[in-house]
Structure formats: structure tokens, C-alpha cells
Backbone bond lengths (Angstrom), bond angles and torsions (degrees), N, CA, C in turn:
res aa  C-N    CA-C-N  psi(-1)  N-CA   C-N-CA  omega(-1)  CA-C   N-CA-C  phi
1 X - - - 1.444 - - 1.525 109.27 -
2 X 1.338 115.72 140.14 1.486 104.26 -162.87 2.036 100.32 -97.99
3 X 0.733 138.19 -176.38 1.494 152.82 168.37 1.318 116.77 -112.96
4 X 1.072 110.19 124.48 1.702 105.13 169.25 1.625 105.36 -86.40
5 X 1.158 106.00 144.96 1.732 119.69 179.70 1.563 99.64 -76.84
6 X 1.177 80.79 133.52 1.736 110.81 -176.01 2.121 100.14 -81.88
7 X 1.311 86.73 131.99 1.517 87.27 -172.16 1.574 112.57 -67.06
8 X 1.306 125.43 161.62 1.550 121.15 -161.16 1.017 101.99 -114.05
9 X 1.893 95.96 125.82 1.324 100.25 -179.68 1.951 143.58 -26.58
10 X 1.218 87.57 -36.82 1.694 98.75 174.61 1.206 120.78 -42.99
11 X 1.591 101.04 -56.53 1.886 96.97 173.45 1.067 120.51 -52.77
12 X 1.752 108.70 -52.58 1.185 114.18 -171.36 1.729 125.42 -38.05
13 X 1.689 95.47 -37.90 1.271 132.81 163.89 1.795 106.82 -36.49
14 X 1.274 77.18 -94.72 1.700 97.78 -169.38 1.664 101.46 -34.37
15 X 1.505 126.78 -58.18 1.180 120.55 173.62 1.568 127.14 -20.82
16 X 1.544 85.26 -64.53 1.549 100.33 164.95 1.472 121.48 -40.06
17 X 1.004 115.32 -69.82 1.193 122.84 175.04 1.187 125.27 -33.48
18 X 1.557 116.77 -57.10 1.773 113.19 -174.49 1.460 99.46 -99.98
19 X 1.182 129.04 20.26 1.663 128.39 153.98 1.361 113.43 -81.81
20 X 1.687 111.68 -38.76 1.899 110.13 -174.79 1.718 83.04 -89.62
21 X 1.002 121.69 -37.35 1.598 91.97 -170.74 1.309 116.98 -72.84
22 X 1.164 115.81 -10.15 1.974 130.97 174.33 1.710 80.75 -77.39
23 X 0.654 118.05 -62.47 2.092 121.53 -170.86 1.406 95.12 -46.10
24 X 1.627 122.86 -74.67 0.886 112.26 -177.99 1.772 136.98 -21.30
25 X 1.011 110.77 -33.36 1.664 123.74 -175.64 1.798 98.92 -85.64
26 X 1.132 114.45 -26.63 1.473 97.98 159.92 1.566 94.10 148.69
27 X 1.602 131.77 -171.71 1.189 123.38 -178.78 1.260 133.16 -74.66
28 X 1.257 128.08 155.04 1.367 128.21 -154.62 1.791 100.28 -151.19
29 X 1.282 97.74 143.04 1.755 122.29 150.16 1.278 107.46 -62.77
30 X 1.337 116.97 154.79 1.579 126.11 160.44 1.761 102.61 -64.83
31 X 0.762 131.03 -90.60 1.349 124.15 172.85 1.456 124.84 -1.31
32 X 1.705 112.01 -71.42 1.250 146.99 148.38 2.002 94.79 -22.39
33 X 1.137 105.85 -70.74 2.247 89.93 177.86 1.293 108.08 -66.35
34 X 1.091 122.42 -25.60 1.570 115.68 -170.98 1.503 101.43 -59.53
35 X 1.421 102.65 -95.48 1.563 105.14 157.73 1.279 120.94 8.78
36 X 1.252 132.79 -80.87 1.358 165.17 161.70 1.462 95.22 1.98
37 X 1.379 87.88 -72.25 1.873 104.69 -163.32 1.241 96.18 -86.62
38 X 1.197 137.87 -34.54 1.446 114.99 178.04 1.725 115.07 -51.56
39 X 1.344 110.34 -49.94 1.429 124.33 -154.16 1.595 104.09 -76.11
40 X 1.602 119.86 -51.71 1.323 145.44 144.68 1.430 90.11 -3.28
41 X 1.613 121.47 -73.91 1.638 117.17 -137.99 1.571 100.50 -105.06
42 X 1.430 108.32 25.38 1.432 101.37 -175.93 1.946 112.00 69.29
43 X 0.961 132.47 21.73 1.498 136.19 164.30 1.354 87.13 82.12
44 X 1.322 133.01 43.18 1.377 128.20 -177.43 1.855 106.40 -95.35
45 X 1.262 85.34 -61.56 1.580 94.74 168.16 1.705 138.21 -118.76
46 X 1.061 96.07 137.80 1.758 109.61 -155.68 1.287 100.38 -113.51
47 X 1.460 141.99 140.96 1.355 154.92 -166.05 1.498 98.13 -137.87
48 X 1.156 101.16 107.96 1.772 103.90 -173.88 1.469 102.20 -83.39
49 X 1.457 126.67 171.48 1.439 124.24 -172.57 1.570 113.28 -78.88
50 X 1.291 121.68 -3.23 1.600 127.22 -161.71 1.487 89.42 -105.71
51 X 1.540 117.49 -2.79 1.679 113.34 -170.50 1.820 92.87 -107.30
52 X 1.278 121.93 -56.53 1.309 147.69 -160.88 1.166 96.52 -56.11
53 X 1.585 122.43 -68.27 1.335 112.90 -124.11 1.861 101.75 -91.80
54 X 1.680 104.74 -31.20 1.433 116.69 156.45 1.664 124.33 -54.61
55 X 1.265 118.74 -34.25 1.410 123.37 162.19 1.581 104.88 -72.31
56 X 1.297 147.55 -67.71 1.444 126.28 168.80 1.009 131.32 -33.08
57 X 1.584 105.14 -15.44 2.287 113.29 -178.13 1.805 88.74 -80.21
58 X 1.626 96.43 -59.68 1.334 85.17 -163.27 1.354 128.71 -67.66
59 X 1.358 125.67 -27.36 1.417 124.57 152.76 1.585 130.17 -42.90
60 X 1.281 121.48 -42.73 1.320 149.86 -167.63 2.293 86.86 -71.22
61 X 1.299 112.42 -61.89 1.310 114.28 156.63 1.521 127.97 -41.93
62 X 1.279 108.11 -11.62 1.376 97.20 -155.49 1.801 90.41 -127.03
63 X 1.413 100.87 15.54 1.296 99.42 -173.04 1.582 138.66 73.56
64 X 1.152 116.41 -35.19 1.596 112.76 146.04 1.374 143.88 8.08
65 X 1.322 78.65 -90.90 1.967 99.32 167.98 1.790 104.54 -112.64
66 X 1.583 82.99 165.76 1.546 95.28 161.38 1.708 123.06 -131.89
67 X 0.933 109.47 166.15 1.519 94.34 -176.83 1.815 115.88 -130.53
68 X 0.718 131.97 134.36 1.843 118.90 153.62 1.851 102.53 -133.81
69 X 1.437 85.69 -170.19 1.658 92.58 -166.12 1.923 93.26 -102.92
70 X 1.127 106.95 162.93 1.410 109.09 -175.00 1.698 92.75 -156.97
71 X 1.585 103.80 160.75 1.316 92.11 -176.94 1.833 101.32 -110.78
72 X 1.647 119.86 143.69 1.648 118.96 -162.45 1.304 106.54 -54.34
73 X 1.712 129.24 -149.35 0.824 151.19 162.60 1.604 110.57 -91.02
74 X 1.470 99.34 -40.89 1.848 109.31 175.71 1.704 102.41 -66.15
75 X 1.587 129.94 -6.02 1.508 119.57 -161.90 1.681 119.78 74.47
76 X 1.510 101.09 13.75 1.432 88.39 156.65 1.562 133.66 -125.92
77 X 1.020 134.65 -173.76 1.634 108.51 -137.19 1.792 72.75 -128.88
78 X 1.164 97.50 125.26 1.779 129.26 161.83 0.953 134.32 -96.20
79 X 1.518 139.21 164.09 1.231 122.85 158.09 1.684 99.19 -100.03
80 X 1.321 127.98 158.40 1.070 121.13 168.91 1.651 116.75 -142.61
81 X 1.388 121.29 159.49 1.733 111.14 -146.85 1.408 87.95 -135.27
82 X 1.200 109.09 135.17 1.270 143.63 152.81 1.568 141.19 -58.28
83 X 1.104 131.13 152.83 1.778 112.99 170.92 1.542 102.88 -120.94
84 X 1.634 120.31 93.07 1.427 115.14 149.48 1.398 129.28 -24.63
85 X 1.452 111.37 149.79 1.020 122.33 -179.05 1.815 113.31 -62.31
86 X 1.269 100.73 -42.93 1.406 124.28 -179.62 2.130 95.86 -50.87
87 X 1.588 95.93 -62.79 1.455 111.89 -179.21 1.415 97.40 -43.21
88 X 1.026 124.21 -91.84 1.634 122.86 168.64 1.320 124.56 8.27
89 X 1.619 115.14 -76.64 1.417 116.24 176.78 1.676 105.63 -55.48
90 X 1.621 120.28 -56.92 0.992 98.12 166.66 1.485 161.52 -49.60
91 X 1.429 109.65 0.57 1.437 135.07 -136.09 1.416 66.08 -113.03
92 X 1.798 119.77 -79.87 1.254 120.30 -168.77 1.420 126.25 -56.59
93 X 1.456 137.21 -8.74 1.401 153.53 136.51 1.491 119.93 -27.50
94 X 1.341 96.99 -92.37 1.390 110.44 148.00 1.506 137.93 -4.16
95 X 1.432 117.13 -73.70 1.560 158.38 160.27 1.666 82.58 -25.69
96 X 1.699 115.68 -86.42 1.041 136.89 -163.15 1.538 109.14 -46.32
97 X 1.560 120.72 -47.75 1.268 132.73 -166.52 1.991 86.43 -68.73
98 X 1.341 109.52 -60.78 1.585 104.14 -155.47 1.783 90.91 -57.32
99 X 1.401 143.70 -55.41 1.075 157.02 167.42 1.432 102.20 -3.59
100 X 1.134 110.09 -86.41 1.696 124.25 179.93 1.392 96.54 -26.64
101 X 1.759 108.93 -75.24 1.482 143.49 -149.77 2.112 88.53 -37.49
102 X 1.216 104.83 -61.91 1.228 123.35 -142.18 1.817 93.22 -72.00
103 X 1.383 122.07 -42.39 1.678 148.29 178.73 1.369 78.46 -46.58
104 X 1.345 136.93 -78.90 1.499 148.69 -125.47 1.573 92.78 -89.91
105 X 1.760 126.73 -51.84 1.523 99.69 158.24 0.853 138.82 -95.65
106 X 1.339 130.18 33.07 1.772 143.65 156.49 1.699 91.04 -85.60
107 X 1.145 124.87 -42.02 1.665 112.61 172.85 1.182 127.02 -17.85
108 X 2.156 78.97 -93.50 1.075 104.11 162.38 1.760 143.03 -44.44
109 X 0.931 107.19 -23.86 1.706 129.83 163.88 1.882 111.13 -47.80
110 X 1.274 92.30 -81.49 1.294 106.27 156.18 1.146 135.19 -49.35
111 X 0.888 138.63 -15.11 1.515 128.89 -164.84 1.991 102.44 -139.56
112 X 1.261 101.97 -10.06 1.495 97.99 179.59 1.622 124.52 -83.89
């Protein structure tokens, strides 16, 4: 029986990451982050809804964010997400960890 490969943590990671820092700037629709990061990265990177919207459950669990429903500006009723305080420290954790991460392969890039 074969296994499907379990996705690696990193993305899972990185997701994280530019979702609270999309939070960070203030509250947002799921849609509303998608967007975000697409436009943000130059149409580089795209977060499809089967990636997003399960990473906002599990964050939202994990204390991070919070969510309730609110109704738009167009009159239709959203959920919209927050950045916990908790999210926060983590956000800036994080930040720091990818920071290093990224220093160490621009190094290596260079110099190998």
C-alpha cells in the first residue's frame, strides 16, 4: 500500500507566517489574505482555499487568531480574523526564525 507524503512542515510554516503577518495589518476575510499574498508577492504566490482555510481553523485553535462573522461593506456576512496577542508573539518568533533561515541561504548562495 503506498503512503502519500505528508506535507513538510516548512510550508505549513511559511503559510503561517504570511497569514499572521497579512493579520498583522489588521482584520481580514479569507479571501481578503489570499489576495493579500498574492498581490504582496508580485502573483508569485497563491494559497488556494483547501490550503488557507484549514490553516485559519488550526491557528484560530491554537490561539493566534480569532475569528467571528461580521457583515462586509458589500452586505455580505463574512467571517473575519484577527491577530491574537498570543499570535503576535508568535508572529514575531517566527519572523525571527525565517530571518536567520533566509541570512544563512543568501550566504550560502553566494559564497558556495
Amino acid at each position: 500500500m503506498l503512503r502519500r507524503a505528508k506535507k513538510p512542515d516548512a510550508l505549513q510554516g511559511t503559510l503561517d507566517l504570511l497569514v499572521l503577518k497579512t493579520l498583522s495589518r489588521g482584520s481580514q476575510h479569507g479571501y481578503g489574505i489570499a489576495t493579500h499574498i498574492t498581490t504582496v508577492s508580485d502573483d508569485v504566490l497563491h494559497v488556494e482555499e483547501g490550503s488557507l482555510y484549514p490553516a485559519l481553523h488550526r491557528m484560530e485553535q491554537a490561539g493566534w487568531i480569532a475569528a467571528e462573522w461580521r457583515i462586509t461593506a458589500n452586505n455580505r456576512r463574512a467571517r473575519l480574523y484577527r491577530l491574537t496577542r498570543a499570535g503576535q508573539k508568535h508572529l514575531d518568533e517566527e519572523q525571527e526564525k525565517w530571518d536567520r533561515l533566509s541570512k544563512a541561504v543568501g550566504k550560502v548562495l553566494r559564497f558556495a
